[in-house]
GUNU-675799 format. One record per residue: residue number from 0; residue in one letter; z, y, x of N, C-alpha, C, O, CB in turn. Coordinates in Angstrom, 3 decimals, padded with zeros to 6 digits. Glycine has a CB too. Example, Ala and Ser with C-alpha at 12.3 -4.5 7.8 and 13.67 -1.06 7.14 Angstrom:
<zakols>
ZAKOL   seq   type       n_zz       n_yy       n_xx      ca_zz      ca_yy      ca_xx       c_zz       c_yy       c_xx       o_zz       o_yy       o_xx      cb_zz      cb_yy      cb_xx
ZAKOL     0      a    007.800   -005.690    013.190    007.800   -004.500    012.300    007.800   -003.300    013.200    008.465   -003.319    014.236    009.046   -004.473    011.308
ZAKOL     1      s    007.080   -002.250    012.850    007.140   -001.060    013.670    007.870    000.030    012.900    008.039    001.138    013.409    005.725   -000.598    014.084
</zakols>
This chain:
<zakols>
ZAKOL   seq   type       n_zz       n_yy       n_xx      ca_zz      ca_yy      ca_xx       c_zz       c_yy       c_xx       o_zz       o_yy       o_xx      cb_zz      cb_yy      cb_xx
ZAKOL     0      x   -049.305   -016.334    185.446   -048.601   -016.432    186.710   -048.992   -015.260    187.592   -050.197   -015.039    187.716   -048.904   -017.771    187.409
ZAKOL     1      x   -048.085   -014.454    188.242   -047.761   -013.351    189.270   -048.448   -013.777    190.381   -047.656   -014.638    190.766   -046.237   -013.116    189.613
ZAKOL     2      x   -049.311   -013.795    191.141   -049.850   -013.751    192.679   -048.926   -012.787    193.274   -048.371   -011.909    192.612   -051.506   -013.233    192.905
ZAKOL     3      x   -048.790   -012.933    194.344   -047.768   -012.507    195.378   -048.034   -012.661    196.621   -048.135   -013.813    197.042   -046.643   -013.082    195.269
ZAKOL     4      x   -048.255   -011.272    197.733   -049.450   -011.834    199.026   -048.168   -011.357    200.010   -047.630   -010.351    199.549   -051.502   -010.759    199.316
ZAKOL     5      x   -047.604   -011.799    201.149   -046.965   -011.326    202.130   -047.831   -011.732    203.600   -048.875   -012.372    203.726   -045.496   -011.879    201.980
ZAKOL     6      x   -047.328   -011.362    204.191   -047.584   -011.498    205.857   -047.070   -013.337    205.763   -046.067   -013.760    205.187   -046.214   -010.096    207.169
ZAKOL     7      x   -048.221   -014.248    206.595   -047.777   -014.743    207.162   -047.834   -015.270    208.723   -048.026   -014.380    209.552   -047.770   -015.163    206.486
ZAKOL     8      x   -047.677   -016.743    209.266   -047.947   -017.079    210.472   -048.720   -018.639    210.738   -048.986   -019.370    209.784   -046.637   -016.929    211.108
ZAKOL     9      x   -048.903   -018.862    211.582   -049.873   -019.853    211.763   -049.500   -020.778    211.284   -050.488   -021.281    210.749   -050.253   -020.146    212.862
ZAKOL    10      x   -048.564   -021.448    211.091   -048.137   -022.885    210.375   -048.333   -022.726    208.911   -048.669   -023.744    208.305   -046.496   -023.339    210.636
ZAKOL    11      x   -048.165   -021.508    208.164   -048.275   -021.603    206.790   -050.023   -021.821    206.554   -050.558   -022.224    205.520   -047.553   -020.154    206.055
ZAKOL    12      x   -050.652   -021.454    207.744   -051.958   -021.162    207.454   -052.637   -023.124    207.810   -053.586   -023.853    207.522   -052.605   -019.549    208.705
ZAKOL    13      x   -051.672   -023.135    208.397   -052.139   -024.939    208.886   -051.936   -025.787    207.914   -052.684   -026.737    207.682   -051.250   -025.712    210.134
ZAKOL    14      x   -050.611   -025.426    207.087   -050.167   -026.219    205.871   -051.035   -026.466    205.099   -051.516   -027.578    204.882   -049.264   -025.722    205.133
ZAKOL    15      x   -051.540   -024.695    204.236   -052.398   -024.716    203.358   -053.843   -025.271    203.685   -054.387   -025.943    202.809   -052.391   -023.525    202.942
ZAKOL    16      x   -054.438   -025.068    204.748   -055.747   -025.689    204.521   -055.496   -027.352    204.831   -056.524   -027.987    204.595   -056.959   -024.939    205.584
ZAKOL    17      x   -054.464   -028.123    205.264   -054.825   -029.191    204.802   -054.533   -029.428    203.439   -054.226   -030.602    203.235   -054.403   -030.035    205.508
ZAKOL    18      x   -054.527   -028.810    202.590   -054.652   -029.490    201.195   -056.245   -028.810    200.509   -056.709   -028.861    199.370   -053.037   -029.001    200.094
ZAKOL    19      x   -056.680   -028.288    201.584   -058.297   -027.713    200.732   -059.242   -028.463    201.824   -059.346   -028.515    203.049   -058.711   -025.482    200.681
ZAKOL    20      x   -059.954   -029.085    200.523   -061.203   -030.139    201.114   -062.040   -029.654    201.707   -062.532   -030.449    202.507   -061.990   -030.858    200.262
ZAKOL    21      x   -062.612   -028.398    201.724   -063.772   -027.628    202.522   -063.407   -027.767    203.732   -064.147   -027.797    204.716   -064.021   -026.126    202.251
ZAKOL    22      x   -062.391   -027.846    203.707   -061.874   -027.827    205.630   -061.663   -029.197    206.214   -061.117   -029.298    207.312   -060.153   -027.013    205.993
ZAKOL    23      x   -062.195   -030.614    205.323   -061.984   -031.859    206.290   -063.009   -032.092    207.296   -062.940   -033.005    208.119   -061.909   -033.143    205.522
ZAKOL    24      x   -063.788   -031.405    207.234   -064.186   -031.669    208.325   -064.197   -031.353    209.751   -064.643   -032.009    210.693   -064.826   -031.667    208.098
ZAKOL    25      x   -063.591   -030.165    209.719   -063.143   -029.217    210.693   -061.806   -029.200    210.593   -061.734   -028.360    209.697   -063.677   -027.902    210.566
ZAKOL    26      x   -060.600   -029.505    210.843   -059.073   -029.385    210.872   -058.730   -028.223    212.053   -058.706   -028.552    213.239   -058.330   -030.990    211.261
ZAKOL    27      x   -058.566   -027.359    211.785   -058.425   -026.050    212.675   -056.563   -026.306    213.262   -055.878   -025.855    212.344   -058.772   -024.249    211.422
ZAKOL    28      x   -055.833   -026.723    214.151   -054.449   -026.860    214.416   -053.826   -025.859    214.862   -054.575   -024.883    214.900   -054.190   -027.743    215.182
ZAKOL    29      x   -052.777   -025.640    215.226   -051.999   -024.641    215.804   -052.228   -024.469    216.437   -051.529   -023.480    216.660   -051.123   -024.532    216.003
ZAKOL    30      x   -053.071   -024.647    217.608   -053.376   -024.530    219.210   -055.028   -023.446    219.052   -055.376   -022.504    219.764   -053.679   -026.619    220.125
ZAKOL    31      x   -055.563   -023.910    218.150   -056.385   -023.347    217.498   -056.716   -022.052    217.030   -057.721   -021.361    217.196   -056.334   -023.825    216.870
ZAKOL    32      x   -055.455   -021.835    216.287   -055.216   -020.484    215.914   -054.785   -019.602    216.793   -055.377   -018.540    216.988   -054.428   -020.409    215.010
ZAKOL    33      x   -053.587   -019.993    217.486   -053.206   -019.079    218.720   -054.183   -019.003    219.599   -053.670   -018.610    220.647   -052.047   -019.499    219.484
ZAKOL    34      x   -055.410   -019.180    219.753   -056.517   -019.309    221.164   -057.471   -017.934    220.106   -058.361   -017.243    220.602   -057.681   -021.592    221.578
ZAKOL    35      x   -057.126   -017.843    219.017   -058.120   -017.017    218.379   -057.504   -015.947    218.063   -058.240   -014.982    218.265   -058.774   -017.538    217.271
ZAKOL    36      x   -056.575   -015.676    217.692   -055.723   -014.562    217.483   -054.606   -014.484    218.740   -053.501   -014.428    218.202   -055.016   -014.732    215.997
ZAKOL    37      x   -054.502   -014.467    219.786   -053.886   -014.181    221.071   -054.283   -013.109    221.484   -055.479   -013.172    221.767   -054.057   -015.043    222.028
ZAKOL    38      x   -053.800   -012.050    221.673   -053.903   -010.798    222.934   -055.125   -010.029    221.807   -056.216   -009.764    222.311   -054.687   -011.468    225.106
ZAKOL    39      x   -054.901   -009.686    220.277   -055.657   -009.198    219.685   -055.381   -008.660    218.455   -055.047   -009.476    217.596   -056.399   -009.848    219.700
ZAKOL    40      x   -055.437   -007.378    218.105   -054.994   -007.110    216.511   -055.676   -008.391    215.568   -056.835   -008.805    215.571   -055.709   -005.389    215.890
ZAKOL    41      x   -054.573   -008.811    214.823   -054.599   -010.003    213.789   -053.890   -009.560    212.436   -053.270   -008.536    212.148   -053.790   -011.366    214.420
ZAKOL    42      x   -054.219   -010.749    211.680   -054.037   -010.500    210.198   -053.895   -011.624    209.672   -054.897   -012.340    209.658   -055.059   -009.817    209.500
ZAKOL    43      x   -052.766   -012.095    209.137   -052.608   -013.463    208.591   -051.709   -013.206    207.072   -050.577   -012.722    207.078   -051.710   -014.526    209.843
ZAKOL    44      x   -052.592   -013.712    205.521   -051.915   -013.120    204.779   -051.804   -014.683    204.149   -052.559   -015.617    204.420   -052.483   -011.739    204.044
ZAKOL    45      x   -050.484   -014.702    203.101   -050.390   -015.754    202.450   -050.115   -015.269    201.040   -049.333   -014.329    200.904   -049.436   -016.641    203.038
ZAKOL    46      x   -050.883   -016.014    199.606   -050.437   -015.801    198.626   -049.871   -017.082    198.305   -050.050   -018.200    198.789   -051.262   -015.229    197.839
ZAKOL    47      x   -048.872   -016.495    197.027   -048.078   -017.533    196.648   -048.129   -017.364    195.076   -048.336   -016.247    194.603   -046.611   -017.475    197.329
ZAKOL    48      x   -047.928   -018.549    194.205   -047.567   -018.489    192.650   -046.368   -019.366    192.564   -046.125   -020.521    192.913   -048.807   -019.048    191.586
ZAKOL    49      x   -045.489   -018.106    191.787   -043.842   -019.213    191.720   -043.512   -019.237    193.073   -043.437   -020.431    193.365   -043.959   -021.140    191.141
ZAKOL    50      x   -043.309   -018.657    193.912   -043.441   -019.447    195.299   -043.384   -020.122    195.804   -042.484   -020.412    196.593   -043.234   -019.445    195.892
ZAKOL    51      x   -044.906   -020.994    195.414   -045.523   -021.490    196.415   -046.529   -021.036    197.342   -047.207   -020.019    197.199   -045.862   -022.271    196.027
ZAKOL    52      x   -046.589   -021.892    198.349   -047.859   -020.906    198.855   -049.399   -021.950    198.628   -049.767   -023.091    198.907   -047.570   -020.404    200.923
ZAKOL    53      x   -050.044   -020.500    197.826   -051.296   -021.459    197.554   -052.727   -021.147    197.517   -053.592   -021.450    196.696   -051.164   -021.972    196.392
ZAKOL    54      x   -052.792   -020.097    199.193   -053.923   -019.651    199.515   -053.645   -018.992    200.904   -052.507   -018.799    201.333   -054.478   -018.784    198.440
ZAKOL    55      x   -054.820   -018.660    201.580   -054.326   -017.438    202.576   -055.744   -017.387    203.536   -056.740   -018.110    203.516   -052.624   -017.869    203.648
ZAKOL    56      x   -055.393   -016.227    204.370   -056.665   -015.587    204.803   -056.471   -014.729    205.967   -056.024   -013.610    205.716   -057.274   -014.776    203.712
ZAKOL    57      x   -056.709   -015.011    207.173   -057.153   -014.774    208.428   -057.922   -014.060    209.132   -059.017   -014.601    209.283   -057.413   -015.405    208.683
ZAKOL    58      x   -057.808   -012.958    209.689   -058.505   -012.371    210.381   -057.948   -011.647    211.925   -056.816   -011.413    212.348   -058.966   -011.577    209.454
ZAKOL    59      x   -059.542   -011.397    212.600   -058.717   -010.632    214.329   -059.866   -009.245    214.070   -060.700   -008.875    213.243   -059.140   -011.981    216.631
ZAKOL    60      x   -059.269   -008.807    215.372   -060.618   -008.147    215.819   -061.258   -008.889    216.918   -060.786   -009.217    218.007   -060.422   -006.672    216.308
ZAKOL    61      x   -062.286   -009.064    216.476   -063.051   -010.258    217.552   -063.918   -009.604    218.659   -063.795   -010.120    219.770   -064.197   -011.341    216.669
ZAKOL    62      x   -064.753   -008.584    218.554   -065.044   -007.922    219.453   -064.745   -006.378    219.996   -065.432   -005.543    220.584   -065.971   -008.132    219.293
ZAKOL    63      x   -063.503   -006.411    219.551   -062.932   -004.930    220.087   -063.964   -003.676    220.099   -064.317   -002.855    220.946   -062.432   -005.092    221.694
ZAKOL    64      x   -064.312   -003.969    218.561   -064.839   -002.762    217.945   -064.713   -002.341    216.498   -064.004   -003.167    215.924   -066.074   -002.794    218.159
ZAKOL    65      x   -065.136   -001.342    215.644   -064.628   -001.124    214.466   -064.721   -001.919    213.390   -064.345   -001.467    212.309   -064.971   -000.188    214.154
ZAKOL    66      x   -065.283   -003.371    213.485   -065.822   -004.283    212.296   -064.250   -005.213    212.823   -064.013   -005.555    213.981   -067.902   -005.222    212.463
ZAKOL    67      x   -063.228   -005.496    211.449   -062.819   -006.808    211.671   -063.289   -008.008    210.960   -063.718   -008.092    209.809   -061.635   -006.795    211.537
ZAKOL    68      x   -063.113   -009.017    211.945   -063.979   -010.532    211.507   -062.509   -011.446    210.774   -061.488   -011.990    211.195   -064.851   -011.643    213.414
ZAKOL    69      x   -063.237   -011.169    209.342   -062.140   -012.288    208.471   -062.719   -013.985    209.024   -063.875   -014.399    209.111   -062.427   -012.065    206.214
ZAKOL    70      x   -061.495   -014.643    209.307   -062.060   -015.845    210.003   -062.226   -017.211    209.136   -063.066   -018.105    209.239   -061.131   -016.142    211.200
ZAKOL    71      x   -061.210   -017.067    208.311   -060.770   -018.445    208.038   -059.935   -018.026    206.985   -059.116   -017.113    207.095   -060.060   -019.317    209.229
ZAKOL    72      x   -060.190   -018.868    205.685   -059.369   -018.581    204.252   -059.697   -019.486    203.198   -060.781   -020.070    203.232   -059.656   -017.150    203.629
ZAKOL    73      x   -058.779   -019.694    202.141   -059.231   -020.815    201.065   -057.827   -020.639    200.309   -056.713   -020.170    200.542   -059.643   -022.627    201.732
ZAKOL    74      x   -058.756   -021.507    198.913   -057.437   -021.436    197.701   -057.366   -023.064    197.968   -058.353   -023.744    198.251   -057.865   -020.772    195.615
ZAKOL    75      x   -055.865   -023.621    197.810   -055.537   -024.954    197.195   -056.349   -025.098    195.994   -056.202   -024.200    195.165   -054.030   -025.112    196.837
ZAKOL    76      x   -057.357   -026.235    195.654   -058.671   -026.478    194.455   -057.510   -026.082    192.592   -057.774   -025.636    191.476   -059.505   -029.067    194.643
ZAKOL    77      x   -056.379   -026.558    193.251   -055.914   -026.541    191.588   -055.199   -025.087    191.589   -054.130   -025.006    190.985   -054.627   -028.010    191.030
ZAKOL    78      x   -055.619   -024.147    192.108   -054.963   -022.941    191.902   -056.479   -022.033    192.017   -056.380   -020.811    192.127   -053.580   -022.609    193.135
ZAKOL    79      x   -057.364   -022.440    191.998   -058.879   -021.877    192.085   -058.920   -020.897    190.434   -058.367   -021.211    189.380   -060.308   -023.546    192.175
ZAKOL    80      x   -059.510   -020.052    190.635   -060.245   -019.242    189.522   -059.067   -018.807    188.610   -058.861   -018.961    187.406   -061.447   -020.170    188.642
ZAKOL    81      x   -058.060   -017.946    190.047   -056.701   -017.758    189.163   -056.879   -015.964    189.820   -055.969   -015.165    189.599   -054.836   -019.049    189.746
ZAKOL    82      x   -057.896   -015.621    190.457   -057.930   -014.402    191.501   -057.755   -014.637    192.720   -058.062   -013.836    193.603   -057.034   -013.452    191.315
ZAKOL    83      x   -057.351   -015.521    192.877   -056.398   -015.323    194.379   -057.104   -015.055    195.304   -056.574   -014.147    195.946   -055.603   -016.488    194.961
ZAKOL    84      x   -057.690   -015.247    195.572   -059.138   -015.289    197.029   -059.363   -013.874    196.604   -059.181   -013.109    197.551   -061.031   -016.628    196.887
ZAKOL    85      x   -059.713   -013.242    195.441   -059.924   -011.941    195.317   -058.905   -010.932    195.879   -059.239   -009.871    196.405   -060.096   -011.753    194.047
ZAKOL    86      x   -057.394   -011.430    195.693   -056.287   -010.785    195.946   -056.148   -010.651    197.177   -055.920   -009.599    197.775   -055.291   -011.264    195.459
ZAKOL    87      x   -056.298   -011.872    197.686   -055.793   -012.010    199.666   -056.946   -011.022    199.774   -056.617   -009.936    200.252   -056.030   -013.985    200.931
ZAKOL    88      x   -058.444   -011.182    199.378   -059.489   -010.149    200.171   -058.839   -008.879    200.212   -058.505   -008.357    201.275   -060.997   -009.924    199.435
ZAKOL    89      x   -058.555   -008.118    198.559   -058.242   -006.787    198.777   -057.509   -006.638    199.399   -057.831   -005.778    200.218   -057.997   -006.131    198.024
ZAKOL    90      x   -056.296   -007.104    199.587   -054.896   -007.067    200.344   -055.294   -006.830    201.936   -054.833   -005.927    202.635   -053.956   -008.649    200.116
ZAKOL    91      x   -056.378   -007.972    202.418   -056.751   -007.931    203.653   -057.708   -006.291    203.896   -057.610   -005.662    204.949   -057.621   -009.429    203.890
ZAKOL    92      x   -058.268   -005.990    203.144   -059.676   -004.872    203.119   -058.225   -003.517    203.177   -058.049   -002.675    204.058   -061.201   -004.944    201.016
ZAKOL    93      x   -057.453   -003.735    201.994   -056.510   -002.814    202.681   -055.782   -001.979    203.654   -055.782   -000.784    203.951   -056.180   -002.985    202.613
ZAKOL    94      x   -054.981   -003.350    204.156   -054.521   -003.179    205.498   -055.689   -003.070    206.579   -055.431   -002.111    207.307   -053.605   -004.344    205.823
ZAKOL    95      x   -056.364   -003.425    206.793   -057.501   -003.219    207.770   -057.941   -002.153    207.818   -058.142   -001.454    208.811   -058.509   -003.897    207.645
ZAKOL    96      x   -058.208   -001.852    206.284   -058.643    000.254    206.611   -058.019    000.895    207.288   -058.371    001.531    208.282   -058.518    001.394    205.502
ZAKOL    97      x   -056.476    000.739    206.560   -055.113    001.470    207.396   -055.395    001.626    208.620   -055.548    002.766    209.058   -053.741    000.690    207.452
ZAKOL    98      x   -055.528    000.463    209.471   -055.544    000.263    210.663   -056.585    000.659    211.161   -056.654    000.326    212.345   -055.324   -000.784    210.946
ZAKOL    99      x   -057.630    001.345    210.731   -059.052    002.299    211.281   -059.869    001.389    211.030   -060.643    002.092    210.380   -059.266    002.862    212.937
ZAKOL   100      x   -060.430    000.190    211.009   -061.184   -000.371    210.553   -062.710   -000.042    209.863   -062.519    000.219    208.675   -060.475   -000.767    210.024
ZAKOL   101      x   -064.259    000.040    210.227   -064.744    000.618    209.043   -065.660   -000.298    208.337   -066.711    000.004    207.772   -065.395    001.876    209.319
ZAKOL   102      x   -064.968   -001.770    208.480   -066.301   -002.721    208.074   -065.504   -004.174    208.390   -064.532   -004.316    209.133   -068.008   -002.420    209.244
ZAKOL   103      x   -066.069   -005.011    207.756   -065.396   -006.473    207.329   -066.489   -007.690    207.573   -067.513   -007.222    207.077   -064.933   -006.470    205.547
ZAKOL   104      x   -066.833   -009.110    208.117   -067.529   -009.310    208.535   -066.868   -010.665    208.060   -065.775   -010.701    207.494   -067.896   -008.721    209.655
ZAKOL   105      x   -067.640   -011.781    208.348   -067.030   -013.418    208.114   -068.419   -013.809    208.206   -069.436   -013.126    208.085   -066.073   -013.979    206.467
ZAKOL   106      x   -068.200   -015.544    208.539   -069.785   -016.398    208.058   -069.055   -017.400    207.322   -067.874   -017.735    207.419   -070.996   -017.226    209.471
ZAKOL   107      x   -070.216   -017.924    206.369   -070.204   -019.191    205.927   -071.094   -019.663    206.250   -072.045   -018.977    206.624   -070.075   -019.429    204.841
ZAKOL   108      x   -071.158   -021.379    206.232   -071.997   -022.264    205.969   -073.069   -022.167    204.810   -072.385   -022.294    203.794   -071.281   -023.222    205.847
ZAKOL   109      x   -073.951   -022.062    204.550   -075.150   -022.155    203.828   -074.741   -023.184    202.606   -075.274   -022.962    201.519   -076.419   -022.676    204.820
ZAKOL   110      x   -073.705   -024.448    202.727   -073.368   -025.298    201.750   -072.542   -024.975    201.231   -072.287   -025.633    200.222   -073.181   -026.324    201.948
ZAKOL   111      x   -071.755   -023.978    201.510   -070.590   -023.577    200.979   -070.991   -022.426    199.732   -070.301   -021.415    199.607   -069.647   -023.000    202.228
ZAKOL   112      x   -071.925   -022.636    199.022   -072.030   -021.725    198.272   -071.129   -020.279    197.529   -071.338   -019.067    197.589   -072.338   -022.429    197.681
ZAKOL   113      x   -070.174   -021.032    196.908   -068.960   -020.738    195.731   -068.644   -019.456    196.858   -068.455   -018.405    196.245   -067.369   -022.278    195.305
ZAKOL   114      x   -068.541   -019.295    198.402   -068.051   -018.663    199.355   -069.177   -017.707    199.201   -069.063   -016.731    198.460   -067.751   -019.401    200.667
ZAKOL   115      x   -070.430   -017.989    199.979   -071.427   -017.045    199.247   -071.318   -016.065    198.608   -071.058   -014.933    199.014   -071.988   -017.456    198.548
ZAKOL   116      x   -071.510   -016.425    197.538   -071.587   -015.308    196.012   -070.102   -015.100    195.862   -070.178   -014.281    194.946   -072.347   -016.115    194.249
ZAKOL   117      x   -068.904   -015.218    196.059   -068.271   -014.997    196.782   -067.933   -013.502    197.194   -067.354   -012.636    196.538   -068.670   -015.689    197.478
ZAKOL   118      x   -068.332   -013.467    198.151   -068.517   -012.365    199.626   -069.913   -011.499    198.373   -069.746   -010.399    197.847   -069.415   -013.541    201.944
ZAKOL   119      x   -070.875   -012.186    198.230   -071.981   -011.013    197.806   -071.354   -010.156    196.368   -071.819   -009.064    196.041   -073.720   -011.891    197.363
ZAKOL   120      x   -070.157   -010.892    195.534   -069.943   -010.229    194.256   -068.814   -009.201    194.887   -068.405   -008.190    194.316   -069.423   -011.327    192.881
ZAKOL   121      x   -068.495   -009.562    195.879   -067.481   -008.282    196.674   -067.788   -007.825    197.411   -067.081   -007.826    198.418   -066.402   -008.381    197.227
ZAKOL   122      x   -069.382   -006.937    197.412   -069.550   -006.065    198.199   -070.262   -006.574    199.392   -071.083   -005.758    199.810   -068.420   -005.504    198.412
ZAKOL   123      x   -070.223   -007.222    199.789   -071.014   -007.762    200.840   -072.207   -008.080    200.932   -072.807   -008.672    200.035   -070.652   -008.585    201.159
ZAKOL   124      x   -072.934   -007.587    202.490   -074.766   -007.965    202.379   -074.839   -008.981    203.927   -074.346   -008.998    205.054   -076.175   -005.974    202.547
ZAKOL   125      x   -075.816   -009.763    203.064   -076.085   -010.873    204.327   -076.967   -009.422    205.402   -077.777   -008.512    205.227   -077.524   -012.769    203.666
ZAKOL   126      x   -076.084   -010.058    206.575   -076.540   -009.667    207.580   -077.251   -010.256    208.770   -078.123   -009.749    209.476   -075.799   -009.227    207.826
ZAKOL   127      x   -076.757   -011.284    208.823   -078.302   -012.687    209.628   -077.611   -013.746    209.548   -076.556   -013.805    208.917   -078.991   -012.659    211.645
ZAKOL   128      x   -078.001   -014.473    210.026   -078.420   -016.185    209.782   -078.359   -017.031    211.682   -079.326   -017.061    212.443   -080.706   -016.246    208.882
ZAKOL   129      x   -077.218   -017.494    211.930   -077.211   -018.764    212.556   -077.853   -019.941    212.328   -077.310   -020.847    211.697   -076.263   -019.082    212.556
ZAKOL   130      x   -079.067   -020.031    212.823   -079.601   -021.421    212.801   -079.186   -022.735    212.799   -079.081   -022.941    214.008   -080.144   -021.507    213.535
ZAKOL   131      x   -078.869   -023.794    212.229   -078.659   -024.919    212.938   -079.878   -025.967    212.657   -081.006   -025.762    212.209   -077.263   -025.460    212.566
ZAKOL   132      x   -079.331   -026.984    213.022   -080.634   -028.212    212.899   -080.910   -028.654    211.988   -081.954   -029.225    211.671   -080.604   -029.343    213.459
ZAKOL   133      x   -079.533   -028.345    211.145   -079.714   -028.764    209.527   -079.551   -027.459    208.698   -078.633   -026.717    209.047   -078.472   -029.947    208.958
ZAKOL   134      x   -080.381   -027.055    207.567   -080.165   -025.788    206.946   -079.463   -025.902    206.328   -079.047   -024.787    206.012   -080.920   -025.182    206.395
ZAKOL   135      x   -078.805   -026.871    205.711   -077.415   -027.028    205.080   -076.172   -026.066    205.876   -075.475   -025.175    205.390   -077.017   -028.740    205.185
ZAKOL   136      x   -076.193   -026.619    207.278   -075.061   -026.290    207.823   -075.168   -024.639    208.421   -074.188   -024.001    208.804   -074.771   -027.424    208.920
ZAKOL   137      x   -076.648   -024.101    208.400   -076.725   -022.625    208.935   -075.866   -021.762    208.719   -075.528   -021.500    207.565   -077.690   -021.995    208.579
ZAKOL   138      x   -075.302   -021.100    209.858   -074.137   -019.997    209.379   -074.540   -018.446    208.783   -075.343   -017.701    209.345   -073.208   -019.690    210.743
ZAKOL   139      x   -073.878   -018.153    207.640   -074.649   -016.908    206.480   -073.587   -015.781    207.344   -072.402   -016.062    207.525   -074.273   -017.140    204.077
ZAKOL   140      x   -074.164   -014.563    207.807   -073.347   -014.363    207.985   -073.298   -012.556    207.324   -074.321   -011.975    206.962   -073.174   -014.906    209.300
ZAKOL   141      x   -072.069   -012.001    207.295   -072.319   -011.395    205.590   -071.267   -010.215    206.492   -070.396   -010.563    207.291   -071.540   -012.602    203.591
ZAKOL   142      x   -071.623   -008.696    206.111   -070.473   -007.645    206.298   -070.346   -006.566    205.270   -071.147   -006.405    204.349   -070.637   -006.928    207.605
ZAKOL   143      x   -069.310   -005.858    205.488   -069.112   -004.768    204.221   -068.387   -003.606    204.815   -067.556   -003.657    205.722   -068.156   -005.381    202.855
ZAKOL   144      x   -068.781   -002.640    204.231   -068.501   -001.089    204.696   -066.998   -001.046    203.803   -066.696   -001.294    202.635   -069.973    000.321    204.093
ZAKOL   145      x   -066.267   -000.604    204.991   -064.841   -000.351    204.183   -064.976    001.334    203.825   -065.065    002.067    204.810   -063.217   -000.756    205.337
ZAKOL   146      x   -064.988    001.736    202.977   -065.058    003.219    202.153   -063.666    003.857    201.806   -063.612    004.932    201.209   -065.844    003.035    200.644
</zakols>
């Protein structure tokens, strides 16, 4: 099956993560997204197989400087370990260079492993650590030199 990444917009991005479990605990809504990507270079990509859509990946510039912060992204579980998360990244690392960009940034959760190694097999070095009360939930937080 063909992966296929276009531009998308906030509802496709609302669709897809309610069908990925990493995100029940946090339900991110439309009101959500527009409060984070408002009045800011953004990046919203969707892949699809057959077209459907069955991944996608988010980013702004969050502090109006040369690092953009990928925010928010995931595969639907039964379309996992097909590339796709690899695809939306390059696609995203792409366009972001274009756009002057010289560095890529995101956190995970400490439980979220698979995300982890992840980010570290693509280039990425932990860069510090959000504390929380539980080390489970500490935020990893990881960047990469766009070249």
């Amino acid at each position: 099956m063909k992966i296929k990444i276009n531009t998308g917009n906030i509802q496709d991005c609302v669709q897809i993560s309610s069908e990925i479990p990493e995100f029940s605990d946090k339900k991110y809504g439309t009101e959500d997204y527009k409060r984070r990507l408002e009045n800011t270079y953004h990046l919203i990509l969707i892949a699809y197989m057959n077209n459907v859509p069955v991944g996608f990946k988010v980013g702004f510039n969050k502090d109006n400087n040369e690092t953009f912060y990928s925010w928010m992204g995931g595969v639907i579980p039964k379309y996992r370990q097909k590339g796709i998360a690899k695809a939306l990244a390059k696609e995203q690392e792409r366009i972001v260079k274009e756009a002057g960009f010289k560095s890529i940034s995101f956190k995970t959760r400490n439980y979220l492993k698979a995300m982890l190694i992840f980010g570290i097999r693509n280039g990425f070095n932990i860069t510090g650590i959000e504390e929380k009360k539980i080390a489970s939930e500490n935020r990893i937080i990881l960047k990469k030199k766009l070249n």
